[in-house]
N, C-alpha and C positions, 0 to 999 in steps of 0.2 A: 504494500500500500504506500502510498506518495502524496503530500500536502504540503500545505503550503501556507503561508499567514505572514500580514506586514508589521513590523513596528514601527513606528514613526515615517521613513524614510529610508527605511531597511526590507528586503522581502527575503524570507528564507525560504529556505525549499528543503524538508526531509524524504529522501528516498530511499530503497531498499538499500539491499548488499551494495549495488553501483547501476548508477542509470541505466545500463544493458543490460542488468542482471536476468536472465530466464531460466524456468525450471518446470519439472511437471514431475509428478510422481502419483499414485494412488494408495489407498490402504485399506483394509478389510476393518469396518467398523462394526464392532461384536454385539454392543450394546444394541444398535438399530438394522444385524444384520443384512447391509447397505455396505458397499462402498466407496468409499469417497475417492473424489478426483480430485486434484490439486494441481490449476495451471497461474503461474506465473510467467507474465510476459514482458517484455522491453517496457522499460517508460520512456523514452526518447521523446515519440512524440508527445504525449503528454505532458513533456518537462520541457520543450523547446515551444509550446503554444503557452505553457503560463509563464514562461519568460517574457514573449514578446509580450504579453499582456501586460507583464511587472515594466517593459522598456519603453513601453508606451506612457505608464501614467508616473515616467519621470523615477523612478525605484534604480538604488543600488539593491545587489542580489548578492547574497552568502549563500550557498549547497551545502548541505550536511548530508553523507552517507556512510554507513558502515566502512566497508572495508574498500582503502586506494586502487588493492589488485583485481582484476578482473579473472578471476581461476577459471571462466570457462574458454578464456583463449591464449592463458597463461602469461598474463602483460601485466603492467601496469596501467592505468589508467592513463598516464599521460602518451602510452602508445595505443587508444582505443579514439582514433577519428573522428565514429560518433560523438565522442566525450568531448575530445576537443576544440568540437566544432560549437558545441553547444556552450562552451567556456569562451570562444573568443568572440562568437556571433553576436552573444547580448552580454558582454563585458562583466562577466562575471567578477567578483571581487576578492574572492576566498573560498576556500573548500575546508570543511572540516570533516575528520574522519574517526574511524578508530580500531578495531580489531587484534591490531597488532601491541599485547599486551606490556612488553618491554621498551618499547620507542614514545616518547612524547616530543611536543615541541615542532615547531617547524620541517616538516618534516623532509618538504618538496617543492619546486614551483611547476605551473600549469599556464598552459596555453600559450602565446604569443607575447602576452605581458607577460609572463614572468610571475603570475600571480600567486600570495601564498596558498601552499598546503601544511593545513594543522593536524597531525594525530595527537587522538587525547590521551593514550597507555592503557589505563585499565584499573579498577577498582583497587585491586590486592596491592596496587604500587602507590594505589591513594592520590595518584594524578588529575589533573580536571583543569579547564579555562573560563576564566573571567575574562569579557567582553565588554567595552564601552564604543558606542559608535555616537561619533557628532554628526555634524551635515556635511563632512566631505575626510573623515576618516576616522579607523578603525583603529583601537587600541587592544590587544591579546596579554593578559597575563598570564603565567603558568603556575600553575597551583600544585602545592603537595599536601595529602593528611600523612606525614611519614608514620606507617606500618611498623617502624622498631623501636618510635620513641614517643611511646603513647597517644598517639594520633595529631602531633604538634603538627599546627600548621601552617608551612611556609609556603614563599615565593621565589620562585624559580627564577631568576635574572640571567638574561641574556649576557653577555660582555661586550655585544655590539650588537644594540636591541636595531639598530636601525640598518645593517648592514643583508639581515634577510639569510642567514647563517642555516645549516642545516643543523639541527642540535636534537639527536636522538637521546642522549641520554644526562644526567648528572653531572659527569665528568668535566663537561664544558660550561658549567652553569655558575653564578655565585650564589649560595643560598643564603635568604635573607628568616632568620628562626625567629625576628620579633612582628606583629601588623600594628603597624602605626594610621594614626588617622589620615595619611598624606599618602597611604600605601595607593592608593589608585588615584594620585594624581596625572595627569596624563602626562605633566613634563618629568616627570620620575624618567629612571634610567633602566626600570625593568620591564616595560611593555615593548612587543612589537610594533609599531607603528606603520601603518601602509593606507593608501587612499582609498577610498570609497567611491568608484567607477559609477557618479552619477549624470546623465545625461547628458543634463544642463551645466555641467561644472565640467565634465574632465575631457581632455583631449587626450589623444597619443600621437607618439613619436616614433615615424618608423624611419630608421637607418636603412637606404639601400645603395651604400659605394659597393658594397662588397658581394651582396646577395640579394635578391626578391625578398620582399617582406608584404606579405599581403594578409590582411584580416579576412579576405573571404575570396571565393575561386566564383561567385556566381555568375561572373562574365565571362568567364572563360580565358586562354589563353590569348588577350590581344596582344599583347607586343613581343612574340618571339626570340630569343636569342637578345634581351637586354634584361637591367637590373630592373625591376618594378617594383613599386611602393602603393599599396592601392589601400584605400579607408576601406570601416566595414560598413557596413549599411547605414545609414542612420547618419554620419558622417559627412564631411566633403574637405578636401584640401585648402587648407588656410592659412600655410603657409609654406616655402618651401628653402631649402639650401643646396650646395652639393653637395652637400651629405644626409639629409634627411627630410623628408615631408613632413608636414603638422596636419595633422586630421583633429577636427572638432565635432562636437555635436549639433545639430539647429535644435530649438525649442520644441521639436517634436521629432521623435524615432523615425517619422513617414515622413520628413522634410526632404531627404536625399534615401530616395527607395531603390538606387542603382538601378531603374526600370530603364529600357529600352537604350544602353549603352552603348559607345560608338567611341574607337580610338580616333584621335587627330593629330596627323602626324604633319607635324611641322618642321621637320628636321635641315630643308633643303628648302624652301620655301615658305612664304603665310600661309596660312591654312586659316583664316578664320569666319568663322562660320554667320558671324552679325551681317544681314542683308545693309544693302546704301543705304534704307530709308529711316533703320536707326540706325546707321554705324556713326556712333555719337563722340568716341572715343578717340577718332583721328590715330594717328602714326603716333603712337605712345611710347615705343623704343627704335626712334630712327635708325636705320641702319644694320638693324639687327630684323633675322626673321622672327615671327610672332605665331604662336596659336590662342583662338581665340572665344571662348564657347558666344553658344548663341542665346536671345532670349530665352528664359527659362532651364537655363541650360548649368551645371557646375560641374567643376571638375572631382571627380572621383578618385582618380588615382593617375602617376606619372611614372616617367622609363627614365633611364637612361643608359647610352651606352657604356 
């Protein structure tokens, strides 16, 4: 079963074992000599339509599900496409997990951002996370009830809560044995701190000297055999370097729906697509060739060779 509910400006999403998980099995039930059937199916779609829903009215999103690995195709999660695709399509902001009884702490990053992955350990190690979220970020602390020393209860400190560290176990941690009233202050030095992927607030920044970097394939291969930087949906390019594109959000998810897309290559010549009767903007980079969208038109994503 999978649900969902907002708080504030936050939408979580609990699902099974892991988004794909599926299973079926039956079993002979004695009391009502009957037996029952048991099918478990994908939630993909069902987790990718209450996204869009949550990306629509403006929500950062946090995932919580059981276990990171995917044991029916022996991966991790972060090599499961599905998964991925649903992490970077509606900018997911964090994952929290857990199964894995010995590992706490950041455990992994996911998608295209780089986003964190939380596992929580597990009861008997007395492990758990406290969460504070403002309107454009997320603060993690790590918690212990230590199991050998009467159930005292500490905080786990990162040593470089902002650096995004993998920290499975103790060993890398500082432990703090007294809670002071200042203990969840946010500029304290033992949360992780990371942004809150909301709409209306956050952009990305995608790097492409070196490789393609695209938040989504829905258009397909336009620009063959160059480096390409493409926004994800919702998006549009607003600014750009030689070294990286700025994609933003518009004030609504449906602003830039990457419908009906078309490469303009201006490599060798203008290309630009404004008819005479508003080409309002005149020779804007004399000298230099120009591409140019047309009314109603934005740019989505750029090449280079």
């Amino acid at each position: 079963m999978s649900y969902s509910w907002d708080v504030g400006n936050v939408h979580f999403v609990q699902l099974n074992n892991y988004p794909t998980y599926t299973a079926n099995w039956s079993t002979w039930d004695f009391g009502r000599a009957l037996r029952d059937n048991l099918n478990i199916t994908s939630a993909i779609t069902w987790l990718r339509n209450d996204l869009q829903d949550a990306r629509n009215r403006g929500k950062a999103i946090v995932l919580n599900w059981h276990d990171w690995r995917d044991d029916n195709k022996n991966v991790d999660s972060d090599d499961n496409p599905e998964i991925q695709a649903a992490i970077n399509d509606f900018s997911v902001s964090a994952v929290f997990t857990g199964h894995w009884h010995g590992d706490y702490g950041r455990f992994a990053s996911a998608g295209t951002r780089n986003i964190p992955v939380f596992i929580s350990g597990s009861a008997h190690y007395g492990t758990f996370f406290v969460t504070r979220y403002t309107s454009d970020t997320m603060y993690v602390w790590l918690m212990q009830a230590d199991p050998f020393n009467g159930g005292a209860l500490n905080v786990i400190c990162s040593d470089n809560s902002n650096a995004g560290q993998d920290l499975p176990g103790l060993d890398k941690t500082i432990r703090v044995s007294s809670l002071s009233s200042n203990l969840f202050d946010t500029s304290s030095s033992c949360p992780w701190k990371y942004p809150l992927l909301v709409p209306n607030l956050h952009y990305d920044v995608l790097p492409f000297d070196t490789r393609s970097n695209r938040l989504t394939q829905v258009t397909g291969n336009w620009q063959p055999g160059s480096y390409v930087a493409e926004c994800n949906t919702g998006e549009a390019v607003t600014g750009l370097s030689p070294h990286a594109a700025l994609c933003s959000y518009g004030d609504s998810a449906n602003l830039y729906p990457h419908a009906s897309c078309r490469a303009l290559d201006f490599s060798a010549a203008d290309n630009r697509s404004t008819s005479d009767s508003n080409f309002t903007n005149g020779d804007w980079d004399s000298g230099y060739v120009k591409g140019e969208c047309g009314a109603d038109e934005y740019v989505a994503g750029v090449s280079q060779d």
